[in-house]
C-alpha positions as CSV (number, residue, x, y, z in Angstrom):
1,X,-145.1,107.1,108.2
2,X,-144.8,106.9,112.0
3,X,-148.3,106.1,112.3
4,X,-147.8,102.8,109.7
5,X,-145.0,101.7,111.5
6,X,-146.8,101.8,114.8
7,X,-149.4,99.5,113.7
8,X,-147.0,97.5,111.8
9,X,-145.3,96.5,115.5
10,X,-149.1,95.3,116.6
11,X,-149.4,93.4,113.8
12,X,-145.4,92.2,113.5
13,X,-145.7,90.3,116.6
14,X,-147.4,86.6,115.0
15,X,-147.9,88.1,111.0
16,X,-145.3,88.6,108.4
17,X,-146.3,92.1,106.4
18,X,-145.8,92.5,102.6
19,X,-145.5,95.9,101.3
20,X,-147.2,96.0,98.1
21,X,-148.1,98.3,95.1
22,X,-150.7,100.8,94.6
23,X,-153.8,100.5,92.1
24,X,-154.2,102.3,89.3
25,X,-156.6,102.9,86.4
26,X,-158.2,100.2,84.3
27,X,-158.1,100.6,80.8
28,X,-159.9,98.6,78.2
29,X,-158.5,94.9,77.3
30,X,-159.5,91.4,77.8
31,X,-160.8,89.1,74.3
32,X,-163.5,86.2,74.5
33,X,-161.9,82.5,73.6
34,X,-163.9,79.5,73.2
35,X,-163.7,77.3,77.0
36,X,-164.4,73.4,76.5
37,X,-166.2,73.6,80.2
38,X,-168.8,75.5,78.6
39,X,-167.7,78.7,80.7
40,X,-167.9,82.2,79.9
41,X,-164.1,82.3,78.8
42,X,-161.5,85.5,78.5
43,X,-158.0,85.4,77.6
44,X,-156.8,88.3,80.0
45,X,-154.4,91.2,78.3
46,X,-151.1,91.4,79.8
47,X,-150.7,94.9,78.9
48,X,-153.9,96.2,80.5
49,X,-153.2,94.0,83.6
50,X,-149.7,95.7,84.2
51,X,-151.5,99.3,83.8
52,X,-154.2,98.2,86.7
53,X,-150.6,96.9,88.7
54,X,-151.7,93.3,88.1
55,X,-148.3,92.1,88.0
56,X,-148.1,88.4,89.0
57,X,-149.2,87.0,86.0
58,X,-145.5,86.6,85.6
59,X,-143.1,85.4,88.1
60,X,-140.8,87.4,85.8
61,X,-140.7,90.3,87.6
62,X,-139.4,91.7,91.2
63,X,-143.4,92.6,91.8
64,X,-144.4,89.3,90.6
65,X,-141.4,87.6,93.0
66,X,-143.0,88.9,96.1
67,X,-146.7,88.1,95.5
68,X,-145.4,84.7,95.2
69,X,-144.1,84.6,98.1
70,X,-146.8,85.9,99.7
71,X,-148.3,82.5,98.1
72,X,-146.6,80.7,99.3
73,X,-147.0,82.0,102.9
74,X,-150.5,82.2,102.8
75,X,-150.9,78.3,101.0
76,X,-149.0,76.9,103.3
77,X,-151.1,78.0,106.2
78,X,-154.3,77.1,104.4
79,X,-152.9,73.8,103.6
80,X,-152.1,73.1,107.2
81,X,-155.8,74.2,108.3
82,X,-157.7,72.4,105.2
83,X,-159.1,76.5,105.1
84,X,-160.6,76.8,101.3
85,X,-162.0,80.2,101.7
86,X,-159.7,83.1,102.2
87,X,-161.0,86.8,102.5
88,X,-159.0,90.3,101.7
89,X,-160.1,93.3,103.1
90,X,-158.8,96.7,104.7
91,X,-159.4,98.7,106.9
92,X,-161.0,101.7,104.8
93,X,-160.3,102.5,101.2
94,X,-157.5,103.0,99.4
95,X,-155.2,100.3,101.1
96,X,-155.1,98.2,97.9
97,X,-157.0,95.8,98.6
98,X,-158.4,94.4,95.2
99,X,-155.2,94.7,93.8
100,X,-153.9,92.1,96.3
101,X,-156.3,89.7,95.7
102,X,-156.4,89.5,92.3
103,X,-152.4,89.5,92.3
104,X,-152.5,86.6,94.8
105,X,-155.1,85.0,93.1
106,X,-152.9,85.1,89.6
107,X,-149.9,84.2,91.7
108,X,-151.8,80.7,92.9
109,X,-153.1,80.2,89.4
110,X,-149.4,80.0,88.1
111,X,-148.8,76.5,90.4
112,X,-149.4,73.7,88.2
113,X,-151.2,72.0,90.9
114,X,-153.4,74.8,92.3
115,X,-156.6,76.2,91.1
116,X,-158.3,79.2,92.2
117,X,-161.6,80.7,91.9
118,X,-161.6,84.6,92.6
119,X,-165.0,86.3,93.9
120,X,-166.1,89.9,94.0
121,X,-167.9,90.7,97.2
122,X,-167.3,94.1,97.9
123,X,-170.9,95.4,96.6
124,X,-169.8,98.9,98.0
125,X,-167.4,99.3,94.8
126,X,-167.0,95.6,93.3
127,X,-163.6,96.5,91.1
128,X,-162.3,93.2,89.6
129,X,-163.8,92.3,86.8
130,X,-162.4,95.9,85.9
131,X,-158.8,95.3,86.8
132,X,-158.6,91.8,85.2
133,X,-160.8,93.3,82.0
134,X,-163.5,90.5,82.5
135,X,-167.7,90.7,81.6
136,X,-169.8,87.9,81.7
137,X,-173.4,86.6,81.6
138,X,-174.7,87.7,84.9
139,X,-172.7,88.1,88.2
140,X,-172.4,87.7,92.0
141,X,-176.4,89.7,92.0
142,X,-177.4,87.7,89.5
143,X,-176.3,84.5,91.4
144,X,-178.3,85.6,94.6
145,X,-181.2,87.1,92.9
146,X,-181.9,83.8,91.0
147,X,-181.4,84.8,88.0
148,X,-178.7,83.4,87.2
149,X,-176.6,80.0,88.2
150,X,-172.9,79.7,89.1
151,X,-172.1,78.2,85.8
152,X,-173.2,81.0,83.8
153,X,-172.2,84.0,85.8
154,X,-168.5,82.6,86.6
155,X,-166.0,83.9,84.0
156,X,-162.6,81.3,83.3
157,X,-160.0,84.3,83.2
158,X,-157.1,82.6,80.6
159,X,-153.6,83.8,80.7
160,X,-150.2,82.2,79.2
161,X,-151.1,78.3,79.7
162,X,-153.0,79.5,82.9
163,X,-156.7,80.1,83.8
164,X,-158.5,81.0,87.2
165,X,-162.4,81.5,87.9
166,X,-163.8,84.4,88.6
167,X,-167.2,86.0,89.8
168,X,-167.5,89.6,89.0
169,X,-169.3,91.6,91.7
170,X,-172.3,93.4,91.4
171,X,-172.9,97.2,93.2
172,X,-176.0,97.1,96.0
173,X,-174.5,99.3,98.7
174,X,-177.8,100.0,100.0
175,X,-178.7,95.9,100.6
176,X,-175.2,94.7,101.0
177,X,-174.9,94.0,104.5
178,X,-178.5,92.6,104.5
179,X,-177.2,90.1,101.7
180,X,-173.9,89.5,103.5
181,X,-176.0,88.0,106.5
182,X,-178.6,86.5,104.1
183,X,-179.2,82.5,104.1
184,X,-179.5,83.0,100.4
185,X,-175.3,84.1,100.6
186,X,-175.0,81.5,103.0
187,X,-176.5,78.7,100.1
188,X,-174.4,80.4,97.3
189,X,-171.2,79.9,99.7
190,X,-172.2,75.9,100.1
191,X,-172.5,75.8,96.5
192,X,-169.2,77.4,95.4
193,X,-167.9,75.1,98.2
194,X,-169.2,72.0,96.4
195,X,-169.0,73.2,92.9
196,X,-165.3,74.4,93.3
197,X,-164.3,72.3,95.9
198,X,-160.8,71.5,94.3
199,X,-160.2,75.6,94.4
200,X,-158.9,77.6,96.5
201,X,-161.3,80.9,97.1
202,X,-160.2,84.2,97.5
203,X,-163.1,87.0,98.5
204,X,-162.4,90.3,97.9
205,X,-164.6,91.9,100.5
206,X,-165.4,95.8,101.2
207,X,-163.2,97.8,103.3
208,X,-164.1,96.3,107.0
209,X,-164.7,100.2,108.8
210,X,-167.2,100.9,106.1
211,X,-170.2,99.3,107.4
212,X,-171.1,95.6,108.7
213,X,-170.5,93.8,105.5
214,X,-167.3,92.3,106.8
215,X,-168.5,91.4,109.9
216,X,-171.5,89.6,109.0
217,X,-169.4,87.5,106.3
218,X,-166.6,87.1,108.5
219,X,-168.0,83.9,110.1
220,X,-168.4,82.2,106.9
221,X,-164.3,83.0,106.2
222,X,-162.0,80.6,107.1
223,X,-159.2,83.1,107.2
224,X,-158.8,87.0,106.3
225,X,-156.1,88.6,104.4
226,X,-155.8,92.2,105.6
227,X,-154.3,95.2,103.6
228,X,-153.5,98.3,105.3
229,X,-152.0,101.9,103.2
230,X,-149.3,103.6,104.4
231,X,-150.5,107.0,104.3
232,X,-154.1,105.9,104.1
233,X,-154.3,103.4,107.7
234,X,-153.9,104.7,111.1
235,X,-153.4,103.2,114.4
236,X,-156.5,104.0,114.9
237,X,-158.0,101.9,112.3
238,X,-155.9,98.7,113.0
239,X,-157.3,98.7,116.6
240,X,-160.4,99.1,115.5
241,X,-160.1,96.4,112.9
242,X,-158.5,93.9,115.5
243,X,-161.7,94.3,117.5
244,X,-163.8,92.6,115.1
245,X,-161.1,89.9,114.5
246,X,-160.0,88.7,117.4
247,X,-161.8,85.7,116.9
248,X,-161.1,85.4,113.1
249,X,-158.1,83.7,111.8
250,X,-156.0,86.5,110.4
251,X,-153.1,84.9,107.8
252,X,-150.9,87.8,107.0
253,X,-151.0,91.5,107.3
254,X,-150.0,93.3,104.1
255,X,-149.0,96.8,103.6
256,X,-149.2,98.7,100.4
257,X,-147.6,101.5,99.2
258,X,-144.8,101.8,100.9
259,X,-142.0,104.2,99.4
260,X,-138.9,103.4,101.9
261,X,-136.5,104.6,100.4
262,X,-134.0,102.4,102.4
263,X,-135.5,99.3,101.3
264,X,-137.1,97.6,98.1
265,X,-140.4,98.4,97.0
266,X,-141.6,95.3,97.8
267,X,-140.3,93.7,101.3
268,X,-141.0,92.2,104.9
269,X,-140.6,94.2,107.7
């Protein structure tokens, strides 16, 4: 815990921290519904989504509470910038990442005047279609190979009266840093930035000390989310991580499961 709370203070002196909630397994869930946009449309199931800790498809709920206000935090920074494109990542794995970005991206989908489109980047270990319980005809691969356009690969994820966008991810560890610094990713960004212009985007990239995946995209961010794991990120792996974004705008530091006992689960520092 000492070692959190040490990078906490290097993070604490310009970022707000958010202690989160931990991941957990997917199970089955998620039922097709027709989508007038012609989309590859899901309704999401609440009961699977609380399982994988996708909690802030409610503002019901002390979890759901704080991802809002991490919404709010991070919206009102974007706002300021006219930023569109928002990236999570961590430092290595484990820290939760995924699980805070499709949480925020839920959270944003809630405002009546917001829409969000969520996108699977990590092709390490691309998890969200699997938390939200989402398929569809083709994905992120498919979409840079060619095969397949935006339109069809992009899933509308329904829930309650609310829907969001998503593109699922697609595995290529071996390529993935070569397609992160690709002109073809570079095209498929300028098209999700016309096509969704009216959306906020949230990227949920690999873990940043994994390889060069993050620093290849990071250019093409306008800011970056970053999620760190108590008991999972050192000091070490902070510093390290502030090396490659010193020149990135860096919104808000989370960090996930924290057990404090002399605070709530969820909290600021």
């Amino acid at each position: 815990m000492d070692s959190i709370r040490q990078a906490i203070d290097l993070a604490k002196s310009s970022e707000p921290v958010l202690r989160g909630t931990p991941p957990g397994p997917a199970p089955n869930g998620g039922r097709a519904v027709p989508s007038a946009a012609g989309l590859n449309s899901m309704r999401l199931d609440e009961t699977r989504l609380e399982r994988a800790r996708i909690v802030a498809y409610s503002g019901g709920t002390p979890q759901g509470r704080y991802y809002d206000m991490l919404r709010t935090q991070v919206l009102q920074d974007m706002d300021k910038n006219g930023w569109q494109f928002l990236a999570v990542t961590s430092p290595t794995v484990g820290c939760g990442k995924t699980v805070t970005a499709c949480n925020l991206a839920l959270s944003i989908a809630r405002l009546p005047e917001r829409s969000v489109m969520l996108v699977d980047l990590d092709m390490h270990k691309p998890a969200v279609a699997e938390y939200l319980g989402v398929g569809g005809r083709g994905g992120l691969l498919d979409v840079l190979e060619e095969r397949a356009g935006l339109t069809s690969a992009v899933v509308q994820a329904q829930f309650g009266p609310n829907q969001l966008v998503v593109l699922p991810g697609a595995q290529a560890a071996s390529t993935s840093s070569e397609w992160m610094a690709s002109q073809t990713m570079a095209t498929m960004l300028q098209a999700l930035k016309r096509e969704f212009r009216s959306r906020i985007v949230i990227f949920d990239l690999p873990p940043m000390l994994v390889g060069d995946d993050v620093i290849s995209i990071l250019p093409r961010m306008d800011a970056v989310l970053l999620v760190a794991g108590v008991g999972t990120t050192s000091v070490a792996d902070i510093r390290e991580c502030q090396k490659h974004l010193h020149r990135t705008r860096v919104v808000r530091v989370v960090v996930n499961k924290a057990t404090d006992r002399t605070a709530n689960y969820y909290g600021y520092y």
